[in-house]
N, C-alpha and C positions, 0 to 999 in steps of 0.2 A: 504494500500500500504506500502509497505519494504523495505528495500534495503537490499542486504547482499554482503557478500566479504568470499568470498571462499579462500583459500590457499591447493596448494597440499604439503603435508610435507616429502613428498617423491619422488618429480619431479622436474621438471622443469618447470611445470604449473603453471600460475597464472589468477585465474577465476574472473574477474570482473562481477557483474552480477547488474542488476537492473529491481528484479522478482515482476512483476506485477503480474503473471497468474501460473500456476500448470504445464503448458507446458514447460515455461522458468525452472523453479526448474527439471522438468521430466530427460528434454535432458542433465544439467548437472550432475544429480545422474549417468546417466546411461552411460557417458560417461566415467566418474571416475569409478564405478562398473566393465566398460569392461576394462578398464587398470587395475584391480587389478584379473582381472579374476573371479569375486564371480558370482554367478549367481542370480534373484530376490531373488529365496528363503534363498539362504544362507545371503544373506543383511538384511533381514527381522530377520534373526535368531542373526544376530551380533548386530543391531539394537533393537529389541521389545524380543527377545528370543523366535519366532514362526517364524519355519521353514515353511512359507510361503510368496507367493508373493503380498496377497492383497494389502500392504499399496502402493507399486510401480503400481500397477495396478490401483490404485485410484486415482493414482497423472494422471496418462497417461489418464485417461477419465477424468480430470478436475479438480478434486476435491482438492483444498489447503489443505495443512499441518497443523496443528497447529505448533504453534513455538518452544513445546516439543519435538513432531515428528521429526519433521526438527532437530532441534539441535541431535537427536539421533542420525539417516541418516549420520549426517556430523562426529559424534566422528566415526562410524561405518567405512566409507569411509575414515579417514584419514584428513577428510577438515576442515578447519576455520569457524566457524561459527559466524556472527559477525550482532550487529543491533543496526541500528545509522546512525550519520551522516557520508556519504562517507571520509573514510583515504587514507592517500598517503602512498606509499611504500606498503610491505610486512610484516605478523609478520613472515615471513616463517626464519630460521636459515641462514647464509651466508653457504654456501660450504664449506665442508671440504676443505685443500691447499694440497697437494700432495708433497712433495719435493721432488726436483727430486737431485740426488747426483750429477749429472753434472752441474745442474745450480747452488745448491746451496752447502754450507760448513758449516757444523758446528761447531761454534768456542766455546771452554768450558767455562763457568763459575764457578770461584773459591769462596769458603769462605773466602778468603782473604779481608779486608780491606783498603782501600788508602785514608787518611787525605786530604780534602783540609783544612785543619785548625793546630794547633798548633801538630798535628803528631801521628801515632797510630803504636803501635805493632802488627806484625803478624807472626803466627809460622810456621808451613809447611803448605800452598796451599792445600785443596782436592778438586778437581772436585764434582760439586753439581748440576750441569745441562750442558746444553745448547742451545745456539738461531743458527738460520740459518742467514748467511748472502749470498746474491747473489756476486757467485764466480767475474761476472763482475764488481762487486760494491768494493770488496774488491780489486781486482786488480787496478782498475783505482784511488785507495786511494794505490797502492803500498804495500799491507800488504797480507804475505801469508799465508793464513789457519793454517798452522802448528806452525804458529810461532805468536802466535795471542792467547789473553784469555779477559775474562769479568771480572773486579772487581767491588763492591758495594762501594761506595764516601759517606765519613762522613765528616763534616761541612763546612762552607758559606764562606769561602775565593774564592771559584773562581764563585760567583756567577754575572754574572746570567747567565753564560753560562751552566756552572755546579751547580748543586743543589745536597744538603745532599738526600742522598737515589737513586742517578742516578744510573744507571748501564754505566758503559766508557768500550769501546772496545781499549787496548793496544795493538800498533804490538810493539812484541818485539826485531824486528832486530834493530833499532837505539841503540847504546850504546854511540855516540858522541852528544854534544848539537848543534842543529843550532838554535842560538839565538831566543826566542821570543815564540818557540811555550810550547805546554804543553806536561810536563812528567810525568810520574810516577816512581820517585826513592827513593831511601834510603837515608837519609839525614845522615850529619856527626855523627851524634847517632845511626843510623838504623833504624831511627824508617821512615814506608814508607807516601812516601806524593806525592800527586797533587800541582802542581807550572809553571809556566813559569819559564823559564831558560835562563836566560842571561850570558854567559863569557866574563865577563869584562879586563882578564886578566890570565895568565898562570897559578895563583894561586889566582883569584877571579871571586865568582859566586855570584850572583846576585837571589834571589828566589820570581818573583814576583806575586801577587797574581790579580785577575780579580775586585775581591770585595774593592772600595777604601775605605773600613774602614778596611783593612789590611796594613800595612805601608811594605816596599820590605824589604825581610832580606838578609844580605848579610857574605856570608862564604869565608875566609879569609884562605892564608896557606895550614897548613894540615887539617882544616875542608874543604878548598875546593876539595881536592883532596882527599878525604871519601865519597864525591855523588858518589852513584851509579847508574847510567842510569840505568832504568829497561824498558823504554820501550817509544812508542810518543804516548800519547791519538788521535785515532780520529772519534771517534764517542760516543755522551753520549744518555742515554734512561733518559729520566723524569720520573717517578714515580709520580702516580696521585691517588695513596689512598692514 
């Protein structure tokens, strides 16, 4: 006695089977066979290389498979062939996703750089990819497609929300601070960075970091009025290699 577990890897089928006899194995070769169109003989030829129907005619009057055979059958047909103790799920692929341009928008990702740590240079922006985000999702966070990019986050100042290697979604219509949240600007050198933003003051900015083993830095004067809002983070990907 066997079990086996079928997968179709080109449907939507998924064949649970527990073949006791020749009859249960028979009905689902032959089901799978009539959805692919072949007919015995041609199975037999994709199968053993003999353009004939005996092995399928064998199974229909009784007679088991070896486990050779069987495994043939199943590369032949497309299916899983699997022997063991019963598994959950599928090994079948998830579905292609379709995106569809009204639901969703694709926002670029640049080669650019954004510090959350002591600050990095970066030269002109190229577009290097990009991800889809659902147009709803981006509206209801107020950020509009066009005005919108991906940057790569190097070091642990704003951890643990943001992590070194994150990918951060910036909309870049903000150019004024509202106290508290997170931006991406150019700091009084240029060099660009991730910070909370506090305005303390007409000509005092506050740069605070999430990570408390970063102490706040704060720009004074004409350093303060050198930030250049580049944009509000609001959404980060983690990176898990």
């Amino acid at each position: 006695m066997f079990c086996t577990k079928a997968t179709c890897a080109k449907c939507d089928l998924v064949y649970f089977c527990t073949m006791t006899n020749a009859a249960d194995i028979y009905a689902l070769i032959e089901h799978r066979r009539n959805e692919l169109g072949l007919s015995q003989a041609q199975l037999g030829q994709l199968a053993f290389g003999q353009s004939n129907s005996a092995a399928i005619q064998n199974l229909r009057r009784g007679s088991s498979p070896t486990a050779e055979r069987l495994s043939a059958l199943a590369r032949a047909l497309d299916l899983d062939f699997y022997f063991g103790p019963r598994r959950e799920g599928t090994t079948q692929a998830p579905p292609p996703i379709d995106i569809d341009g009204e639901e969703f928008a694709a926002v670029p990702r640049v080669n650019a750089e954004a510090s959350a740590g002591p600050g990095r240079l970066n030269g002109d922006a190229e577009v290097i990819g990009a991800l889809a985000f659902r147009r709803d999702w981006l509206r209801d966070h107020g950020v509009k497609p066009d005005k919108a990019l991906l940057v790569t986050v190097t070091g642990d100042s704003m951890e643990p929300r943001i992590t070194a290697g994150d990918l951060v979604l910036v909309d870049l219509s903000p150019t004024a601070i509202d106290n508290g949240q997170i931006y991406l600007f150019n700091d009084a050198d240029g060099e660009t960075r991730i910070k909370r933003l506090h305005r303390l003051g007409a000509r005092t900015v506050a740069l605070v970091s999430d990570n408390p083993e970063h102490p706040p830095e704060i720009r004074n004067g004409i350093d303060a009025e050198r930030i250049k809002v580049l944009g509000r983070i609001v959404w980060s990907g983690h990176n898990w290699s």
